[in-house]
C-alpha positions in Angstrom: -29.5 35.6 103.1 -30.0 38.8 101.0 -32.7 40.5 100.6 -32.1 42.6 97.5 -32.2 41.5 94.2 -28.9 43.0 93.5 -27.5 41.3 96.8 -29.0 38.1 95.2 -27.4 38.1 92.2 -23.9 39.7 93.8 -23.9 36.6 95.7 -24.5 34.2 92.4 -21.5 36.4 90.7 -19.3 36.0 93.6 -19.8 32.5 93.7 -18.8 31.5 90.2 -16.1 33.9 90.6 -15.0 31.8 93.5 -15.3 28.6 92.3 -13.2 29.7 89.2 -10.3 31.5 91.0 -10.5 27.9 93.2 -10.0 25.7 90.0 -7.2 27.9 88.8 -5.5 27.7 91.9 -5.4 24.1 92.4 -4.3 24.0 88.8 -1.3 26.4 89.7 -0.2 24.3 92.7 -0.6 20.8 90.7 1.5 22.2 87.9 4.2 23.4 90.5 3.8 20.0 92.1 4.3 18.0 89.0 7.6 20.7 88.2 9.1 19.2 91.4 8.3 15.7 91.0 9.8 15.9 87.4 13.0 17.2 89.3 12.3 20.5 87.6 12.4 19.4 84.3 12.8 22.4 81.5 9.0 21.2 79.9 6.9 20.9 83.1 9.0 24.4 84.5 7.7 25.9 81.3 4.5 25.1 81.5 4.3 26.0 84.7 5.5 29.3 83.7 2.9 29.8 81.1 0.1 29.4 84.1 1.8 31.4 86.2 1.0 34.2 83.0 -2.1 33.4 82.3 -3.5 33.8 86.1 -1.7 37.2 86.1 -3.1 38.1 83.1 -6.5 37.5 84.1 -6.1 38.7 87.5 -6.2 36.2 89.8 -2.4 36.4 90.5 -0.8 40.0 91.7 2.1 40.5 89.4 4.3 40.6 92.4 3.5 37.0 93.6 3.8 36.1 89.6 7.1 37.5 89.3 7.9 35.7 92.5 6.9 32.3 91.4 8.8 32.5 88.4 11.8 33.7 89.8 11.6 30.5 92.3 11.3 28.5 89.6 13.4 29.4 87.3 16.3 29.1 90.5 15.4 25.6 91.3 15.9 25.0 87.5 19.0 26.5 87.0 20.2 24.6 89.9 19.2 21.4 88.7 20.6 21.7 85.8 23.7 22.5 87.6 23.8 19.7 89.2 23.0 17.3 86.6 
């Protein structure tokens, strides 16, 4: 345990950070989950989309690995709608 009173509260701070970056994770791979289980339907890819934004907007995604996602998604839905 720290010591330091800034060590004690850098430990509070990194723990709600944590615990948030955790919760917006599991929402990203739930919506990607429910993209493919709707078959990659054009609503659930969007929305998926518009998380994909927001993480990368607030941080918790690097750009690159946003970009990526997207890209892999917007594939599989072309491709379904190909085939449909």
């Amino acid at each position: 345990m720290p010591i330091l009173k800034s060590s004690i509260k850098s430990v509070r701070k990194i723990e709600k950070r944590r615990e948030k970056n955790d919760y917006f994770r599991n929402a990203l791979k739930k919506a990607l989950d429910f993209a493919k289980k709707s078959n990659y339907s054009d609503d659930k890819v969007k929305e998926a989309i518009k998380l994909i934004d927001k993480l990368e907007a607030k941080g918790i995604l690097h750009k690159n690995n946003a970009a990526r996602k997207k890209s892999s998604l917007m594939k599989k839905l072309n491709s379904a709608e190909k085939s449909s």
